[in-house]
N, C-alpha and C positions, 0 to 999 in steps of 0.2 A: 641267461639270467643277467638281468643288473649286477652294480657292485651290491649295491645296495642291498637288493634281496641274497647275496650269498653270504652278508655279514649277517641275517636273520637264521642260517641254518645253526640247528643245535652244535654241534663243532665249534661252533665260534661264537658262541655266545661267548665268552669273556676276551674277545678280540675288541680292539679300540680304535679308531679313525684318530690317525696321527696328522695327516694332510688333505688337502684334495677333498673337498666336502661338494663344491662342487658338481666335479666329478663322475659321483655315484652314480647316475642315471646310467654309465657306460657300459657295455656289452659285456658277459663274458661267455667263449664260447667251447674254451679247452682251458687247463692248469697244465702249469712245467714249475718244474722245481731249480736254481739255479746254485751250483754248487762246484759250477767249475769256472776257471776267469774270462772264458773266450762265451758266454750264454749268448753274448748279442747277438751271434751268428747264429745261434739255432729259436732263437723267438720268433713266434707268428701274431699277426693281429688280435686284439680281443682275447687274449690269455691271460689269466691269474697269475702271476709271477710267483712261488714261494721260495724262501730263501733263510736259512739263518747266519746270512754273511758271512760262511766262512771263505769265500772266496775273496772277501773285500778287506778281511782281518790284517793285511801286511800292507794295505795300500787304502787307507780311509781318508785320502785326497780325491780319489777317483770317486764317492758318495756323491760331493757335487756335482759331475756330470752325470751320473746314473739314470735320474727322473729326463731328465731330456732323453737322454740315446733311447731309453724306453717310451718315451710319449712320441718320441719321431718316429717309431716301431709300429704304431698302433695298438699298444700294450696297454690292459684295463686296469690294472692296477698292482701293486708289490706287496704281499704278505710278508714281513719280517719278526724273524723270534732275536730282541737281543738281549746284552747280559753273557753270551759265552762266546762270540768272535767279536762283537760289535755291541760293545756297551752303551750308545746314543747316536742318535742320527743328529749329523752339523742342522746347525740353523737355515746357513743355506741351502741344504735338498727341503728343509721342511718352507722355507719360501717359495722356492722352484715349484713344487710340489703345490700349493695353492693358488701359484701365479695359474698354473697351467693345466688345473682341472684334472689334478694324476691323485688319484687315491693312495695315501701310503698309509699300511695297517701294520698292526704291532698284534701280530698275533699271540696266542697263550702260549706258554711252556710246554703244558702237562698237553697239550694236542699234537700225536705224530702227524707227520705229514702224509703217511698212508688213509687216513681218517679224515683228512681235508675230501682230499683228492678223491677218496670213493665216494663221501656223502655229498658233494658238490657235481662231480660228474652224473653221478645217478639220476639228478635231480635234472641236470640240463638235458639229460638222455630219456628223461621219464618228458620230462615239457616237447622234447621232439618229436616223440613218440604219440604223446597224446594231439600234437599240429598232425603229424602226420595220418590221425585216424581220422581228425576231423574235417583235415581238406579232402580224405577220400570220401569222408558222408554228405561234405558239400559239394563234390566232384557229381556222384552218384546222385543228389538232388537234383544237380543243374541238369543232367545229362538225360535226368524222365522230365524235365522241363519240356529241352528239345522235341524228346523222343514223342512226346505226346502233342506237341504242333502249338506251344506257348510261345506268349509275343515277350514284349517288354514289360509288361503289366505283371509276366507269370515272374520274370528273372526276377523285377525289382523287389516283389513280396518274398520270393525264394530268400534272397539274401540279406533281408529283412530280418524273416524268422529264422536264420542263421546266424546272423552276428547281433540280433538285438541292437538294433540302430535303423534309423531312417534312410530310405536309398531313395537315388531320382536316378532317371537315366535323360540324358541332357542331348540334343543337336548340338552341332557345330555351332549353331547361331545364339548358343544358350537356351534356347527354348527348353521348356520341362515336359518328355514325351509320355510317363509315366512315374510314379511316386509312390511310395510305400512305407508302413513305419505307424509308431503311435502320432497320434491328432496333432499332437502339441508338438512335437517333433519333426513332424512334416509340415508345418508351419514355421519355425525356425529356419528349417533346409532351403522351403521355395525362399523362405528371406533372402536367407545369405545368398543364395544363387543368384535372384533378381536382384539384391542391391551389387554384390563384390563378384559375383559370374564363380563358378569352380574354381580350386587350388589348380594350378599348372604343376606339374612334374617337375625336376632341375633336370637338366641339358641330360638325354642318353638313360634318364630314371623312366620303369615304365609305371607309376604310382608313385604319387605321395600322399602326406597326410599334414594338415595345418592345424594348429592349435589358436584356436578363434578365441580373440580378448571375450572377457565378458561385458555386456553392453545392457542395456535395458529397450526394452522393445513396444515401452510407450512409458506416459507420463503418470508422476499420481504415486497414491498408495498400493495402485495393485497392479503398480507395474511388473514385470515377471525379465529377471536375471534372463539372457541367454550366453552361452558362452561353449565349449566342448572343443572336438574335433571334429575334423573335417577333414576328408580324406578322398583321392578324385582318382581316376585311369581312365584313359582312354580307349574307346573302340574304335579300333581298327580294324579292314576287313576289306581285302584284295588292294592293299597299298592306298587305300583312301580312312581319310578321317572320315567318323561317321560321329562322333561326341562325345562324352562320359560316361561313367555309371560313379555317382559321389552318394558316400557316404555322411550320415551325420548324428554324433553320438553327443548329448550335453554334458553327460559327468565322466564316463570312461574313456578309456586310453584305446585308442585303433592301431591294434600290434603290427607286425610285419603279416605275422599270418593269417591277418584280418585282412590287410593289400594283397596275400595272395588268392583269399577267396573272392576277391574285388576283380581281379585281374582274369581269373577262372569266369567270371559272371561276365566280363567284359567280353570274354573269348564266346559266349553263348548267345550274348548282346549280338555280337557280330553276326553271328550265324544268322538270330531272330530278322536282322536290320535287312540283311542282304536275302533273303527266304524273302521276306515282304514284299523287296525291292524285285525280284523275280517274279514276283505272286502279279503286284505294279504292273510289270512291264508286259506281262498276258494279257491281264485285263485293260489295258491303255492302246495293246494290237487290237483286241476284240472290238473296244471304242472304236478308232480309228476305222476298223473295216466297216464295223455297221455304219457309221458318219459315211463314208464315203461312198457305199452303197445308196445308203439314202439319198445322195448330194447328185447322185450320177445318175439317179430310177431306177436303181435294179435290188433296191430291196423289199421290194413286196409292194402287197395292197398297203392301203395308208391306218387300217385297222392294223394290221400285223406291225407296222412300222411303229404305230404308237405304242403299242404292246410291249416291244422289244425299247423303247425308247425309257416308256416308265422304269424296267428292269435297271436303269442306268441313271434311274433319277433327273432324268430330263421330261422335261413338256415341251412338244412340238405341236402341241395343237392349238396355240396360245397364241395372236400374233407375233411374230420374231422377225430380226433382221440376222440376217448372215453378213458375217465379219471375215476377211481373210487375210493375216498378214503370213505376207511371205518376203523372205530373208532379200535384203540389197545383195548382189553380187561382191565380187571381191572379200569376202569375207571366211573363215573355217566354217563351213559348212555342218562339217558334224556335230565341233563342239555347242555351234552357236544355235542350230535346229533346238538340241536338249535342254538348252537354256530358254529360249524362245517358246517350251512347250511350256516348260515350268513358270517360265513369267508368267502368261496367260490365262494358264491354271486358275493360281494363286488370283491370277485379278477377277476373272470372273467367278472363283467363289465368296467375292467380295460383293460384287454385283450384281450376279444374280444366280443364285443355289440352284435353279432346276436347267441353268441354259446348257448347252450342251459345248463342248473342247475338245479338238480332239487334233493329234498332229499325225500331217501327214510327210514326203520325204519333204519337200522343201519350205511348206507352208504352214502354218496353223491355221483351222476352222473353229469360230465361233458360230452358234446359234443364240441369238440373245434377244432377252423381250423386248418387243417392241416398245415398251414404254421407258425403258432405262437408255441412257445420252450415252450412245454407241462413242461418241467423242473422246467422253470423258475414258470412256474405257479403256480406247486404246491409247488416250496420251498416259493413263497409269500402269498400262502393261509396257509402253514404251520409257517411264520414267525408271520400274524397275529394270528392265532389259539395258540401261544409260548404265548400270554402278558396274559394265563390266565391258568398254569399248574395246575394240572399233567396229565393231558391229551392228549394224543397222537392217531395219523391216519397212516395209512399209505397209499399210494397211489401207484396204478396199471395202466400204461398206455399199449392201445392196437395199433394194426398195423394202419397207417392210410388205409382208408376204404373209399368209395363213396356209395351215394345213399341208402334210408330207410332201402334198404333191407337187405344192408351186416352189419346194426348196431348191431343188435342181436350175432352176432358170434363176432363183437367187443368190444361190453361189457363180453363177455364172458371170452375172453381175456383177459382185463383188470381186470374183478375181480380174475381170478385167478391169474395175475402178480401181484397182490397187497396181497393175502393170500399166494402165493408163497414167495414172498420176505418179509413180517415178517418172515415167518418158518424159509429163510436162512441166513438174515440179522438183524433179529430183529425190535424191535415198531420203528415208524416213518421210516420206509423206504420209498425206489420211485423205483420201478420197472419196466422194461420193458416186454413184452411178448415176442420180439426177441432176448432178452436176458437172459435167462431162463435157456438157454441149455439143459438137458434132461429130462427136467421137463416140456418144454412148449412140446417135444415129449410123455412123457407119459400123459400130458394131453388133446392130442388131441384122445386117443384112449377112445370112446364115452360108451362103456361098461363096465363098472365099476364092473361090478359083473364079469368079466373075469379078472379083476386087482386085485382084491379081491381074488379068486379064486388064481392066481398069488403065491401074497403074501405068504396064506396059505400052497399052495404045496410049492414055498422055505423054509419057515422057520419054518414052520412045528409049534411045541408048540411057538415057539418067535413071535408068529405072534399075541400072545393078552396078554392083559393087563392085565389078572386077577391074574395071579402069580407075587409073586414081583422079586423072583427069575430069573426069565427067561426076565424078562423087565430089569433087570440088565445084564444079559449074552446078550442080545440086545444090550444096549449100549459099550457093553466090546467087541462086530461084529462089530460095526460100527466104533468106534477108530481103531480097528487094520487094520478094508478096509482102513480109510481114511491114515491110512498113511504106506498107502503100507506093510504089513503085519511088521513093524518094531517095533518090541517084545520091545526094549528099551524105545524105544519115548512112545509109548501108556502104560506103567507102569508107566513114568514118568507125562501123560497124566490123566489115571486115578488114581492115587498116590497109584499105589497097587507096592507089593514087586515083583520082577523078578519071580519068582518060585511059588506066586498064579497065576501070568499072563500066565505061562506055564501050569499050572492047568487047567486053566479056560479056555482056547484053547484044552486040551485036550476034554477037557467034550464038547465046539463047537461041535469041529470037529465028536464029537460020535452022536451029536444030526442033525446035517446039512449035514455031509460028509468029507470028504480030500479036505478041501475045500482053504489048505495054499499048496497044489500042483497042483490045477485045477483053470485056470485061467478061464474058462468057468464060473464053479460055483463061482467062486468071482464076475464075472459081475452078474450072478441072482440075488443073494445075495442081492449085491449092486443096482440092479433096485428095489427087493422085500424092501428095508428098504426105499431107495427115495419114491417110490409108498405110504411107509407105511406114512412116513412126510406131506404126502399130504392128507393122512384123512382128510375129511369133506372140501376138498376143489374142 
């Protein structure tokens, strides 16, 4: 109980507010009576103090310090009877006493202190009594919430029609996932939340509650007062934040035991958030497999394919292009894949609601309509994947394509327009596959061990990597093809002196051929080191 309200119990109606008006609003949570000189040591927080000073009657210097030692106690307030040890309180305690928000009461005469203390304890023991029936009815609500397979929709009307107040359950990012409550009331809530975001907790509290100014919520005669509490906890659930569940009442008070049915709902919240998020990640496998069966041919006739595609809310029968971004090297892999799904997600349900998403271990797959700017899409799933470096994708778009069956040779495409163009553009590229140039021609040649083979007979020893030697006279082939055998530029290129450069052309040329007078062997050459670029792609 407040002071407040225990100065309303019948016992004390002819009791009087001497100090501390303040005050009132403070807790009380047990009474002690003090009647011996040493009390300080036996007082707890939030206690009624009654006293009729006989302990104070030979030493009423000690008054003035009284109200402090007891407010640094955490002590709700001092009942005193005087007239038989203590004829008046000094002026000083009764300053002390309103500096500091300490209640001091002058209780009646004709009231024992036995009749305080029953009808006051009763009364906090009956309010405990009745918190404690009702967080088991809202224990026992939430808990057929669960039981019966409710989302967030079911918690936030639960606790709705439990505390008679508006509830939202909130994302990290403030979003509002679900909302509950009367019309006008849950109108106020999304306000406050989209203008001022939920109340925050203080440091180590798991719940608070805010008392929101009153404001007006438009102009004119029929503007409408909003003002109340507000009151916010957070879901949490396997050490990760998952949002709020905020309360919002305009004229009542949101008690403690309002924060604990908040807090219980939050605990259900959790459960709900993470169950979905379970529920997610089955159906995101199932995506993924049917995607990739599709992508590979091995999931059926193109009737059955579209079948099972509808079920998922995709159109594959529509012109699309395949999209692939898959993760730069050097980066966390795990964390950056689940972010890299999510970006993606989120972007093509931007862009096109029926295309198809789905991740796989290193890469994401898009299917997306031919008619929407594949560009645009992936610099927007690239700009949200930017608010969280150092991690980079790059992305591989293919020819647009019709129907199940040409998607296979479309994602092929794509992913190699996407490992092609990091090799020639470096991390975070966007690639086309029609724009490749003789890279999308040597990659449609399907025998790879003939390309290999290739390699070997051009460049003879420069064709591996285990010398360092010759992996260096490899790069010192390839600056001189790229720019047209011009002796100067490629010295200045790889910062070698004019006269090793003529060196190190002789040695080439003894190891590859006359290969600065045969413009035949300059193209093989020059296919054999492209071909070599495209390793493991």
């Amino acid at each position: 109980m407040s002071v407040g309200e225990v100065l309303g119990v019948s016992t004390l109606a002819g009791a009087r507010l001497l100090a501390g008006e303040s005050g009132l609003g403070r807790i009380v949570q047990r009474l002690n009576v003090m009647e011996v000189p040493d009390i300080l040591a036996w007082v707890k927080p939030h206690e009624l103090l009654l006293t009729t000073g006989y302990p104070l009657r030979n030493t009423p210097q000690s008054l003035g310090r009284l109200v402090a030692d007891l407010d640094e106690r955490g002590l709700a307030a001092l009942g005193i009877k005087l007239g038989r040890y203590v004829d008046e309180l000094p002026e000083e305690m009764i300053e002390q006493a309103d500096r500091l928000g300490f209640p001091l009461i002058l209780l009646p005469n004709d009231v024992g202190f036995d009749d305080i203390l029953n009808q006051v304890l009763t009364d906090i023991l009956n309010r405990q009594a009745a918190a404690l029936v009702r967080a088991e009815e809202a224990h026992r609500a939430l808990v057929q919430v669960v039981l019966a397979g409710g989302g967030l929709d079911e918690v936030t009307a639960e606790v709705a029609l439990l505390l008679d107040v508006s509830v939202a359950a909130v994302d990290g990012g403030g979003r509002i996932l679900a909302v509950a409550g009367p019309p006008d009331q849950v109108a106020s809530l999304r306000e406050s939340i989209v203008r001022e975001g939920p109340p925050l907790p203080p440091a180590g509290a798991t719940g608070s509650a805010v008392r929101l100014p009153p404001t007006s919520t438009s102009a004119g005669p029929g503007a409408r007062a909003r003002g109340g509490t507000m009151a916010s906890v957070p879901v949490i659930a396997g050490g990760h934040h998952h949002g709020r569940i905020v309360a919002y009442s305009p004229a009542g008070v949101i008690q403690d035991s309002d924060l604990s049915i908040l807090e219980r709902a939050a605990t259900v919240a959790a459960l709900a958030v993470t169950r979905q998020e379970a529920v997610n990640a089955v159906e995101s496998k199932y995506r993924a497999d049917f995607l990739r069966d599709v992508l590979t041919g091995r999931a059926g006739s193109a009737e059955r394919v579209t079948a099972r595609a509808r079920a998922f809310g995709w159109d594959l029968e529509r012109p699309v292009t395949v999209l692939v971004a898959e993760l730069d090297p050097e980066g966390d892999e795990r964390t950056a894949q689940d972010r890299l799904v999510t970006c993606w997600t989120a972007t093509m349900r931007r862009h096109d609601q029926r295309g198809a998403v789905a991740g796989f271990s290193h890469e994401v797959v898009a299917v997306l309509d031919a008619a929407v700017d594949a560009d645009r899409v992936a610099k927007d799933a690239a700009a949200a994947f930017a608010d969280v470096p150092p991690a980079t994708f790059s992305t591989g778009t293919s020819r647009p394509c019709q129907g199940a069956e040409t998607l296979p040779e479309a994602y092929s495409q794509a992913l190699k327009a996407a490992r092609v163009g990091r090799q020639l553009h470096g991390r975070g590229a966007v690639a086309h596959f029609d724009q490749l140039g003789v890279y999308r021609l040597l990659s449609l040649v399907n025998d790879t061990e003939e390309l290999h083979a290739f390699v070997r007979e051009t460049l003879g020893p420069l064709a591996a990597d285990a010398d360092a030697e010759n992996a260096d006279l490899r790069r010192t082939l390839q600056v001189l093809l790229e720019t047209n055998l011009n002796v100067a530029e490629t010295a200045r290129r790889l910062h070698f002196h004019y006269n090793t450069l003529r060196y190190r052309i002789g040695k080439l040329e003894r190891l590859l051929g006359n290969f600065t007078d045969d413009p035949h062997l300059r193209l093989n050459l020059t296919l054999a080191l492209h071909v070599l670029r495209m390793r493991g792609i």
